[in-house]
C-alpha positions as CSV (number, residue, x, y, z in Angstrom):
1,X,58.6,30.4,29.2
2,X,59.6,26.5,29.4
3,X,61.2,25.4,26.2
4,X,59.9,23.0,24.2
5,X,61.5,19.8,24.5
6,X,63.4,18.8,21.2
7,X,65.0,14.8,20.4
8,X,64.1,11.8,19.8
9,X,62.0,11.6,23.5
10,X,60.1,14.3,21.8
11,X,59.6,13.2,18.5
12,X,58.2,9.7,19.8
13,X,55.8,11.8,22.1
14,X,54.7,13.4,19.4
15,X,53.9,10.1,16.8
16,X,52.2,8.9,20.0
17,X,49.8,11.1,19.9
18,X,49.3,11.0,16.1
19,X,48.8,7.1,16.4
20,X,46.0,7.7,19.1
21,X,44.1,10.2,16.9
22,X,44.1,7.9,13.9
23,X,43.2,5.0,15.9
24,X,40.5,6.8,17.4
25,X,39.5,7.7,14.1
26,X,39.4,4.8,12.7
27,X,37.5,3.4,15.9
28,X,34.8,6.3,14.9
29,X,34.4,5.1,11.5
30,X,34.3,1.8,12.5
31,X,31.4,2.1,14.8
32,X,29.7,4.5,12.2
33,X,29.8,2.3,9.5
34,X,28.5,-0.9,12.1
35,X,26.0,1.5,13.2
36,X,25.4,1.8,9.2
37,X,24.4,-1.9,8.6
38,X,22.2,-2.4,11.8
39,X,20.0,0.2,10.4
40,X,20.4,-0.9,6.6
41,X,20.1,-4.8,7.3
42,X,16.1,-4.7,7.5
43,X,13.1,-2.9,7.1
44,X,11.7,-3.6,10.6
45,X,12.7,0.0,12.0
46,X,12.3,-2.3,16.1
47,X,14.5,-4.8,14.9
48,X,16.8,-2.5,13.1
49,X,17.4,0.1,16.4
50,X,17.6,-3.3,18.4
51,X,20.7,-4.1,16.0
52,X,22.4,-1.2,16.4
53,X,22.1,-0.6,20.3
54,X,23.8,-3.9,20.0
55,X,26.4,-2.6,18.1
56,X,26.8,0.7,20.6
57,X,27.1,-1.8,23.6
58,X,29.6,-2.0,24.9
59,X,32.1,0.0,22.7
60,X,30.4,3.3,23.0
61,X,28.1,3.0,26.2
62,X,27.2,0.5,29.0
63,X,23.6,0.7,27.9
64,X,21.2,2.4,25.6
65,X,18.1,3.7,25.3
66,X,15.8,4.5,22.1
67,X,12.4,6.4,22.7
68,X,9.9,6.9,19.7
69,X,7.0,9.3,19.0
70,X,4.3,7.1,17.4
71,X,0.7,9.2,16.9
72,X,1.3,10.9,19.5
73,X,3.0,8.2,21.9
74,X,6.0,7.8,22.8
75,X,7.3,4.4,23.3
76,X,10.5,3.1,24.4
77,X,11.3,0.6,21.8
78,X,14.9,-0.8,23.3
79,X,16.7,-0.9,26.7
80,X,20.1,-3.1,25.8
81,X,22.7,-3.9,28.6
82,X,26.3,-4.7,28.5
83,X,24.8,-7.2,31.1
84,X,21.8,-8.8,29.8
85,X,20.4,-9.9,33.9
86,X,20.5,-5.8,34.5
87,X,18.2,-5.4,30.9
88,X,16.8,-8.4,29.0
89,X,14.5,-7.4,26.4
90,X,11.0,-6.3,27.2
91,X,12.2,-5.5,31.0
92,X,12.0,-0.9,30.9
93,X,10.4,-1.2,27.2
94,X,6.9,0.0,26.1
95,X,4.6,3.2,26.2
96,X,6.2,6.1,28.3
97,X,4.4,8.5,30.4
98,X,3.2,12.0,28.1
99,X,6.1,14.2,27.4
100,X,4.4,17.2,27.4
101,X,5.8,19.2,30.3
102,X,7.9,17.5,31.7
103,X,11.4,18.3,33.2
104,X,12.7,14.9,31.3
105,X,16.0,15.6,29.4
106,X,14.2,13.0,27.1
107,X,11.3,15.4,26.5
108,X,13.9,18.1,26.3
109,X,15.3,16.3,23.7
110,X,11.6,15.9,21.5
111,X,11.9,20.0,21.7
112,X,15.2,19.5,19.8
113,X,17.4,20.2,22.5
114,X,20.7,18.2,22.6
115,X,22.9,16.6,22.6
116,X,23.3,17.1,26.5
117,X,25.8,15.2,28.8
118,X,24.6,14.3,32.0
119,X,27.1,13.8,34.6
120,X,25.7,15.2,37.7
121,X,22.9,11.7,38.6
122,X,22.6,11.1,42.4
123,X,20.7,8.5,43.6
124,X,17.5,8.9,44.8
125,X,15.8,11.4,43.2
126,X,12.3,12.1,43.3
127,X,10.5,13.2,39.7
128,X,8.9,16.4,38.9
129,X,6.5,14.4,36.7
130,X,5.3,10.9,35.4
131,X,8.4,11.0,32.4
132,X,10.7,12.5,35.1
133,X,10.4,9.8,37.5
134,X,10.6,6.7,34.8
135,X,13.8,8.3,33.8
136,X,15.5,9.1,36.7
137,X,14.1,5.8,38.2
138,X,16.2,4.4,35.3
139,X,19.5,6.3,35.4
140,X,19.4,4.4,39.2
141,X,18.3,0.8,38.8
142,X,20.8,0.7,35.5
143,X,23.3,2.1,38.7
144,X,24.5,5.1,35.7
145,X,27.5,7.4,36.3
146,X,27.4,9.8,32.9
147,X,24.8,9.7,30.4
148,X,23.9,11.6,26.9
149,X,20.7,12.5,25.8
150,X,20.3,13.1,22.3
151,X,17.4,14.1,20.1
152,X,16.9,11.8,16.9
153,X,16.7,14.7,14.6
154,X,16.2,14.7,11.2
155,X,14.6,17.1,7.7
156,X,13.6,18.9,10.6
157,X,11.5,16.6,12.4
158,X,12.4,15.2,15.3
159,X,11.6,10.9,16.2
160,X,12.4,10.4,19.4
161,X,15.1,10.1,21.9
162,X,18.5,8.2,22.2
163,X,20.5,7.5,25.4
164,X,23.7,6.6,26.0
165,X,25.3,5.9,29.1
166,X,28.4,4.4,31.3
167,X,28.4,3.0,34.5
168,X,31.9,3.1,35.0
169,X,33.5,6.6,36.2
170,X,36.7,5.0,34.6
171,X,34.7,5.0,31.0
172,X,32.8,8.2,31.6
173,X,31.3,9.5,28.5
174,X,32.8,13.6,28.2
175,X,31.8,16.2,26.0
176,X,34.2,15.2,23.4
177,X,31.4,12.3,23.1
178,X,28.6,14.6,21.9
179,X,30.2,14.5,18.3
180,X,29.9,11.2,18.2
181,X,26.1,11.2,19.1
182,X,24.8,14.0,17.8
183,X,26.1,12.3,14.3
184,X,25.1,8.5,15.4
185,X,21.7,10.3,16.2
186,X,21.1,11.7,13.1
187,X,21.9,8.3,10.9
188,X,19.2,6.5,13.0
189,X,16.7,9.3,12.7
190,X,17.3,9.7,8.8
191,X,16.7,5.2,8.8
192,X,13.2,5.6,11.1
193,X,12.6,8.7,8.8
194,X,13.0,6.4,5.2
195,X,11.4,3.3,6.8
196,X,8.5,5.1,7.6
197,X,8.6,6.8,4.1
198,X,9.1,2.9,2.9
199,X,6.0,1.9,4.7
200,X,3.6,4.3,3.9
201,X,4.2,4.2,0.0
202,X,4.1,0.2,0.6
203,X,0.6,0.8,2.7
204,X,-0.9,3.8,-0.4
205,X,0.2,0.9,-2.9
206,X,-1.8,-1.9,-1.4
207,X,-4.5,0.1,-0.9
208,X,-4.6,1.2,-4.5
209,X,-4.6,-2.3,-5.6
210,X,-6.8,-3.8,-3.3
211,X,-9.4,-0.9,-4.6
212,X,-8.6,-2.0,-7.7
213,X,-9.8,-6.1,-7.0
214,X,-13.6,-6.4,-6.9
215,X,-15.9,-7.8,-4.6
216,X,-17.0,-11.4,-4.6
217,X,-21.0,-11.8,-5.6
218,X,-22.7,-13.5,-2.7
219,X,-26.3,-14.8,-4.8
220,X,-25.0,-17.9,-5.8
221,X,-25.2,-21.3,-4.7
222,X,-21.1,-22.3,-4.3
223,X,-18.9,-21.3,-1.1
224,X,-16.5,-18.2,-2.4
225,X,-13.0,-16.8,-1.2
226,X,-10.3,-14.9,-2.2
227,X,-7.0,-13.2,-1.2
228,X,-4.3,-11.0,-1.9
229,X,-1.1,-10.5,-0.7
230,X,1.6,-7.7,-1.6
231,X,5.3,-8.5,-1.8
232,X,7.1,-7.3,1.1
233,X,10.5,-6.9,-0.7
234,X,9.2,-3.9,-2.5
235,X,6.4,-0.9,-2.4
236,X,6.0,-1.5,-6.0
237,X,2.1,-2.5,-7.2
238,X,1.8,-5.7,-9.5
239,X,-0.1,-6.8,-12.0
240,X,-2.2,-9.8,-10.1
241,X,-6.0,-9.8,-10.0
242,X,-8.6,-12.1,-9.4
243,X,-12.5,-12.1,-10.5
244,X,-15.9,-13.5,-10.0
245,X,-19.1,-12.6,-11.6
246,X,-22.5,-14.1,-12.2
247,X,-23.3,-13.9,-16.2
248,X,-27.2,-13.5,-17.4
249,X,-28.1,-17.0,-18.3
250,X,-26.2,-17.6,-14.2
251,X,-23.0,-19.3,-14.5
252,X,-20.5,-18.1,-12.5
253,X,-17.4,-16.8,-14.3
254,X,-14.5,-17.3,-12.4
255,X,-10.9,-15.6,-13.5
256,X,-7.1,-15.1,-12.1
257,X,-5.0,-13.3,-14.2
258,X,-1.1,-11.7,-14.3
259,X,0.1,-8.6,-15.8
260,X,3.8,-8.4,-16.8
261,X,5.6,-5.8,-14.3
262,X,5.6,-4.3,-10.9
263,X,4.5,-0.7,-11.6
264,X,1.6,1.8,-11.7
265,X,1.3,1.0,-15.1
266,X,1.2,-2.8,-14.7
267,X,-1.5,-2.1,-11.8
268,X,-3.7,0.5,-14.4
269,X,-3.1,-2.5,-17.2
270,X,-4.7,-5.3,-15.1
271,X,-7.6,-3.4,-14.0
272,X,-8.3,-2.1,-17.7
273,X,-7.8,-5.8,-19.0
274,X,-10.2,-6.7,-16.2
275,X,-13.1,-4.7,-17.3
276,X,-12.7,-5.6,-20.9
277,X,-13.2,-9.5,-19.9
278,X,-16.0,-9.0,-18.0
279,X,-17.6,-7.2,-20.8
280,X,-16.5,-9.8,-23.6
281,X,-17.9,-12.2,-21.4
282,X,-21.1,-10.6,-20.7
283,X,-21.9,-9.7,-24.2
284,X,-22.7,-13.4,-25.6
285,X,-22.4,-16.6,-24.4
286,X,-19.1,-18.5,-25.6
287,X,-16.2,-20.8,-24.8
288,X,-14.0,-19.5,-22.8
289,X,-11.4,-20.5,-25.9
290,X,-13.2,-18.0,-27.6
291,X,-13.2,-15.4,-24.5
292,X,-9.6,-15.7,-24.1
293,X,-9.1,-15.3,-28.0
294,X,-11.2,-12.2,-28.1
295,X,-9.4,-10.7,-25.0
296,X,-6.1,-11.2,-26.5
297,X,-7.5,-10.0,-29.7
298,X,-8.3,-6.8,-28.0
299,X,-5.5,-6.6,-26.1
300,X,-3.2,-6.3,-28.9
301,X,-5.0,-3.5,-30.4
302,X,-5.1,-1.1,-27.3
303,X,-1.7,-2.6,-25.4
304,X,1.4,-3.9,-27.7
305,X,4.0,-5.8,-26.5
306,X,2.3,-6.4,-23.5
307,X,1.7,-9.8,-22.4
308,X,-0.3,-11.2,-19.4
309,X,-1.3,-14.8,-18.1
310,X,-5.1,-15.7,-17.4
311,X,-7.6,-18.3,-16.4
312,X,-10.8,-18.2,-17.4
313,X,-13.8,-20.8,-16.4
314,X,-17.4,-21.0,-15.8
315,X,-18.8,-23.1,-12.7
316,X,-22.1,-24.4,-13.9
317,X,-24.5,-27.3,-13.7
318,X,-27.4,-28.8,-15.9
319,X,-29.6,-29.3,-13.3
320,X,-30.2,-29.2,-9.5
321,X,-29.4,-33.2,-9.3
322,X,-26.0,-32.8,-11.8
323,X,-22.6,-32.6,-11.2
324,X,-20.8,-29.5,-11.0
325,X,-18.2,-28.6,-13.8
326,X,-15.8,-26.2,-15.0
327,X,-15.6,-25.0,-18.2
328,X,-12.1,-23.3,-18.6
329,X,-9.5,-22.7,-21.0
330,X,-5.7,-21.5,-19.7
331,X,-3.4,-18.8,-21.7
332,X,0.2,-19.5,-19.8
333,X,-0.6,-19.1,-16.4
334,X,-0.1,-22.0,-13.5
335,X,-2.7,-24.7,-13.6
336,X,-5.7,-24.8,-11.4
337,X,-6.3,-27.0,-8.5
338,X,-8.7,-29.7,-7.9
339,X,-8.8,-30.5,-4.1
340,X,-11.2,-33.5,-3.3
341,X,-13.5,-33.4,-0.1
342,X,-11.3,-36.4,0.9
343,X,-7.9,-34.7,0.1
344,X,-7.1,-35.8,-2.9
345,X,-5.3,-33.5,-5.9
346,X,-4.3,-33.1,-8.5
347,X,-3.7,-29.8,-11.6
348,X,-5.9,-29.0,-14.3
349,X,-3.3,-29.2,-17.4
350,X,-5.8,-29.4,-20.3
351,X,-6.7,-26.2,-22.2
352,X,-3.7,-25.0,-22.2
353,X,-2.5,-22.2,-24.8
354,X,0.3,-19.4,-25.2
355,X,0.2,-16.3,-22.8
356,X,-2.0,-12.7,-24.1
357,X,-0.3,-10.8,-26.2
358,X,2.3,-13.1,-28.1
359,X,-0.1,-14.3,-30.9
360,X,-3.6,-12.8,-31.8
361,X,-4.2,-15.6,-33.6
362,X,-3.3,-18.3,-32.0
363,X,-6.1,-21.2,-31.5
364,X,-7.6,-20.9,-27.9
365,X,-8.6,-24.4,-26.7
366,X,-10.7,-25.2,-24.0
367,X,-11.9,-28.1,-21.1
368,X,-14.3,-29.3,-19.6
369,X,-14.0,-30.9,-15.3
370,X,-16.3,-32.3,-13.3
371,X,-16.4,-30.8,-10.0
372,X,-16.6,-33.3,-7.4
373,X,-19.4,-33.1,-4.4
374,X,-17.8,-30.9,-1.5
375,X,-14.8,-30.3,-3.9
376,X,-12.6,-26.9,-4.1
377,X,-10.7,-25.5,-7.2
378,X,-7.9,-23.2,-6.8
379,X,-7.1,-20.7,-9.1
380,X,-4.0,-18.4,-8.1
381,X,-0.9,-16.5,-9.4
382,X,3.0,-17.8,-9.4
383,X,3.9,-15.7,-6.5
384,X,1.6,-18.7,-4.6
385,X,4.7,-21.6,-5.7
386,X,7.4,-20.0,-6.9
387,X,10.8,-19.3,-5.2
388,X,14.0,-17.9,-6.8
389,X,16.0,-20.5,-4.4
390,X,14.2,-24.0,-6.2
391,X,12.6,-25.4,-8.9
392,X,8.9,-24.6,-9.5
393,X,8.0,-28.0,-9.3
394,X,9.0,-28.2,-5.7
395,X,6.7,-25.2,-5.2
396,X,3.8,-27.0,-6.9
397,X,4.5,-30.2,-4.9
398,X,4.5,-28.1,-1.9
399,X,0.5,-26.4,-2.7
400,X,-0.4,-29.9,-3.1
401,X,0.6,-31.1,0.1
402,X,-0.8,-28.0,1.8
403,X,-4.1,-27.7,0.0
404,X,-4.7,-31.6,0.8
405,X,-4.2,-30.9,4.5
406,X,-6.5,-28.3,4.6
407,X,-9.3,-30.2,2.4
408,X,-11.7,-30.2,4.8
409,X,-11.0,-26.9,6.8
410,X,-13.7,-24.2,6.2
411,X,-12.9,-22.4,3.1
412,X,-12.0,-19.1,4.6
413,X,-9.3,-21.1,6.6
414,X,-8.0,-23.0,3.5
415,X,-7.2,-19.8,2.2
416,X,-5.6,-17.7,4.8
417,X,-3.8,-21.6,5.8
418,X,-2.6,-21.7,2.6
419,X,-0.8,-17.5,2.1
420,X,0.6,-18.5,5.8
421,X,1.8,-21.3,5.0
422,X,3.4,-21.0,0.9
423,X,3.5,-16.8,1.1
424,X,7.2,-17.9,2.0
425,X,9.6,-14.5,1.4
426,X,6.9,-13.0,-0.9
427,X,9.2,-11.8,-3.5
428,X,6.0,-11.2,-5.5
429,X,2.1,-10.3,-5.3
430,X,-0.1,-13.3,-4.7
431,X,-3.6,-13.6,-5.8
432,X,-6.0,-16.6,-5.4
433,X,-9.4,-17.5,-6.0
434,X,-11.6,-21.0,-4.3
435,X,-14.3,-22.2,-4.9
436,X,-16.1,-25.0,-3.4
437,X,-19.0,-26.8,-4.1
438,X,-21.6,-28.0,-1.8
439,X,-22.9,-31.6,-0.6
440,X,-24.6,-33.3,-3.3
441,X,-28.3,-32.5,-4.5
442,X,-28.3,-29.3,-2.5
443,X,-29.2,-25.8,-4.0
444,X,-30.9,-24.8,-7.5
445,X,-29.5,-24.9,-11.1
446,X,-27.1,-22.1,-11.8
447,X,-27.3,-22.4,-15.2
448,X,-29.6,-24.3,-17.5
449,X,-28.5,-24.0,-21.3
């Protein structure tokens, strides 16, 4: 038996070797925790896997490789290159050749097998099968000398496939590497396996409020539209709703309205709150002062301490040959818009009183505005102007200028113009209503009091 060596050689051999392992340690972390914030930094699972292959090349591999199932597809979402010439984005991307039974490690890896190191990748190599050939056709053009294939694995599903890989035999990836990327695998699986969770609650809320939002009445003489928008921030449902509806003596009531909150609750709320001012306003003829003062009145019987903005007009006209006007009255919500045929515009601010819910008894007044020939009025919710970054009256400014470029566009176009171009981050839910009125002595009376 050869004695162990004993001294001061030996004792610096040893702290050596302890100064390796913790800086390969603390290289592990490092990359972990980089790894970590390329998944975490968005909600876009592409550009999130596009982050971290960044982060992998070149300190773990020469390139990489990220294959996802998507309904039944599988697509090959990155290809990143320590040299960009050899892999510039889009180059090997896109929809992959069916897995099922093939000889691929990558569809190996879909049955959960892996992590498996490759190291045994001659050139020239024909493929069993469609998936075979793409990635052994890949392993050669990308010129690789060891490579890992690694199921993304996680609650016991599996997502798709990573690969690692060197080129250099002097950086070979060994199998003290599969550590390393069976755990790497597993933090990108458990990110595509939340943002998917993330976009399908996002998707269920959206739908539930859009069923919630009714549908615009097409019988009346006046050009209609209307959006709404989610926030992409959050899953959360809000509280904005728009309406339009054709009372019994004709005038078109025409509403936008905020509930206070971003939940389930806020959503139930507003489409409550909605049917109770259609049926206030369909029971008798009145102000919309009045209207709003009953609503609120109601509103603090059956909901407390809850408060919600609102607009509330009729579009109406004497006779065939008279102007159009609205008849409106505001209870703390932004002002509508007046948008000329010739681009002018400028707020409604009259009519103007406190917010639902604060004061029952508050007085409720009202206004009256002549709608100009070929004209469109606005009516939307704050998520429309305002950003947490500036004052609202920038915001405001800003719909101005927009809405007066786009005074002539169809109306469907002024309204879709108008979310693309003001939706901004769309920290909140946006909802608007237009209307516009038509060229001048054109169409019947809508309502004759």
């Amino acid at each position: 038996m050869t004695p162990r060596s004993t001294g001061p050689a030996a004792e610096g051999a040893d702290a050596y070797e302890v100064d390796v392992q913790v800086q390969q340690a603390l290289d592990r972390l490092t990359l972990l925790t980089n790894a970590a914030e390329a998944l975490a930094s968005t909600l876009d699972m592409d550009t999130g896997i596009r982050r971290l292959c960044r982060t992998l090349v070149p300190s773990l591999a020469d390139w990489c490789a990220v294959d996802l199932l998507e309904e039944g597809l599988l697509r090959r979402v990155v290809v990143e290159h320590r040299d960009v010439d050899a892999a510039y984005p889009g180059l090997y991307e896109g929809i992959l050749p069916a897995p099922e039974g093939s000889r691929a490690h990558g569809a190996r890896a879909l049955q959960g097998v892996g992590p498996v190191l490759l190291t045994d990748l001659p050139a020239g190599q024909q493929g069993a099968d469609p998936l075979h050939g793409r990635e052994l056709a890949l392993f050669e053009r990308l010129a690789t000398d060891t490579a890992v294939v690694a199921p993304l694995r996680a609650r016991r599903q599996v997502f798709g496939v990573l690969t690692l890989a060197r080129t250099r035999p002097e950086a070979a990836l060994t199998e003290e590497s599969l550590a390393l990327v069976e755990d790497l695998a597993h933090r990108v699986a458990l990110a595509i396996d939340n943002a998917r969770l993330h976009a399908q609650v996002q998707h269920t809320a959206e739908r539930l409020q859009r069923s919630l939002l009714p549908d615009l009445p097409t019988d009346v003489p006046l050009e209609l539209a209307a959006r709404y928008q989610s926030a992409t921030a959050t899953a959360r449902i809000g509280g904005d709703w728009y309406d339009a509806f054709v009372l019994p003596d004709g005038a078109l009531a025409l509403i936008i309205g905020d509930i206070a909150g971003h939940d389930l609750r806020a959503a139930i709320m507003m489409s409550q709150t909605r049917n109770m001012l259609r049926g206030i306003a369909c029971d008798r003829k009145e102000p919309p002062g009045k209207i709003l003062a009953r609503l609120d009145a109601a509103h603090h019987i059956l909901s407390p301490h809850q408060t919600l903005t609102c607009v509330y007009g009729l579009v109406e006209r004497t006779a065939a040959d008279r102007p159009w006007q609205f008849h409106y009255a505001v209870a703390g919500h932004p002002a509508p818009l007046l948008v000329t045929h010739g681009g002018e515009t400028r707020f409604l601010t009259a009519g103007r009183g406190l917010l639902l819910g604060m004061d029952p008894e508050t007085h409720r007044p009202a206004a009256v505005e002549r709608l100009p020939d070929e004209s469109t009025l606005l009516l939307y919710t704050d998520g429309l102007v305002e950003r947490r970054s500036e004052d609202l009256d920038r915001g405001l400014a800003r719909l101005r200028q927009h809405a007066a470029a786009l005074a002539r566009e169809p109306l469907e176009t002024f309204c879709d113009e108008l979310l693309s171009g003001l939706a901004g981050e769309r920290n909140d839910d946006i909802a608007m209503i237009a209307v516009r009125t038509g060229p001048p002595h054109t169409g019947p009376a809508v309502a004759v009091p």
